[in-house]
C-alpha positions as CSV (number, residue, x, y, z in Angstrom):
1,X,-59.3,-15.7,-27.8
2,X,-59.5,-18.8,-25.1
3,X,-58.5,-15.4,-22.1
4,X,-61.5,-13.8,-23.4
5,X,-64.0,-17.0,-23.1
6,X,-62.4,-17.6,-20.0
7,X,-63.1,-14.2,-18.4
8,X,-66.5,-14.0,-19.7
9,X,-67.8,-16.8,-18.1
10,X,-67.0,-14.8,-14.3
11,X,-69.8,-12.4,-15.3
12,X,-69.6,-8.1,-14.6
13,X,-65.6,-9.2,-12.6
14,X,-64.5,-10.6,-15.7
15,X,-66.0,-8.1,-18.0
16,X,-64.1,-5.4,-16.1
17,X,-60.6,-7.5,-15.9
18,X,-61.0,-8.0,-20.0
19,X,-61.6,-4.3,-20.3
20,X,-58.6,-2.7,-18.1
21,X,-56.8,-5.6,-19.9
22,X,-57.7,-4.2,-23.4
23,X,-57.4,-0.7,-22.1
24,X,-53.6,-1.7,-21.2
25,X,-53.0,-3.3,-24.5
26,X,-54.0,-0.2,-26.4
27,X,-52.1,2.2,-24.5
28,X,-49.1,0.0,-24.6
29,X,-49.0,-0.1,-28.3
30,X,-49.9,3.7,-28.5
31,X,-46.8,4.2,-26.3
32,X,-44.8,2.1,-28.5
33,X,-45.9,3.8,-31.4
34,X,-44.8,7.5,-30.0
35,X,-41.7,6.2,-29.0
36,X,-40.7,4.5,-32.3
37,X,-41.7,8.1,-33.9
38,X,-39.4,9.9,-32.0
39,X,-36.5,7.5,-32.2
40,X,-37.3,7.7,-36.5
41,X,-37.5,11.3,-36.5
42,X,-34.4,11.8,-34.1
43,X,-32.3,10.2,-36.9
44,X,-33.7,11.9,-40.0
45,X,-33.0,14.9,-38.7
46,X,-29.5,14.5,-38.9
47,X,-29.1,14.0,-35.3
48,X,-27.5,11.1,-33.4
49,X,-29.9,8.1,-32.1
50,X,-26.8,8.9,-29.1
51,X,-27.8,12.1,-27.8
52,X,-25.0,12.1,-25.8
53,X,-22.9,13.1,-28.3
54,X,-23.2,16.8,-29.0
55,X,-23.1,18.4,-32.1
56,X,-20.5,20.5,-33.8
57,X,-22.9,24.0,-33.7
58,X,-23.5,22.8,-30.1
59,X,-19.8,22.8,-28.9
60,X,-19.5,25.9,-30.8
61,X,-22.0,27.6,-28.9
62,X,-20.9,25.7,-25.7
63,X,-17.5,27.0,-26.6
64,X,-18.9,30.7,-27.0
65,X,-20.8,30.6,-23.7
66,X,-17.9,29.2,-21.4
67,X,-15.7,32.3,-23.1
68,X,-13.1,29.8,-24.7
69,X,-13.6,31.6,-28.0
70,X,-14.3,35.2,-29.1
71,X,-17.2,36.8,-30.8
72,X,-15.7,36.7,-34.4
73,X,-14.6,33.4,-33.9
74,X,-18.4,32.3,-33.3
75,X,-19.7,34.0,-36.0
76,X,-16.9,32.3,-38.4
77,X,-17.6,29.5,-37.0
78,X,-21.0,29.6,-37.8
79,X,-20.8,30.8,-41.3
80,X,-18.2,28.4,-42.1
81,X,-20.8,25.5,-40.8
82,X,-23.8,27.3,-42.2
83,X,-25.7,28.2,-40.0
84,X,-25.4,31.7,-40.8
């Protein structure tokens, strides 16, 4: 409150300094917003807040790719996880 009567009294410079300075605010909170979203919906999803954990289907398929397991295999695999 005391920032804005401050400003106000240096005329069109302080009218522009309190705009870019409410223009900041609001895209700080919009920011902050989004990024509290994504961290929420990371975790109901069932994934990790860590995404640097993998999850089970992933190693499967990272298995599968790399050749460490055979076609059947994947495909038991992702029944038995059910995915499938």
């Amino acid at each position: 409150m005391m920032m804005g009567y401050w400003l106000g009294g240096l005329g069109w410079v302080g009218m522009i300094i309190n705009m870019i300075i409410s223009i900041a605010m609001i895209i700080g909170v919009v920011f902050l917003v989004v990024w509290i979203v994504k961290r929420l919906g990371n975790n109901e999803s069932g994934q990790q807040i860590n995404n640097s954990t993998p999850s089970v289907i992933e190693i499967v398929k990272q298995r599968y790719a790399k050749g460490e397991i055979t076609r059947e295999e994947f495909q038991k695999f992702m029944v038995d996880l059910g995915t499938r």
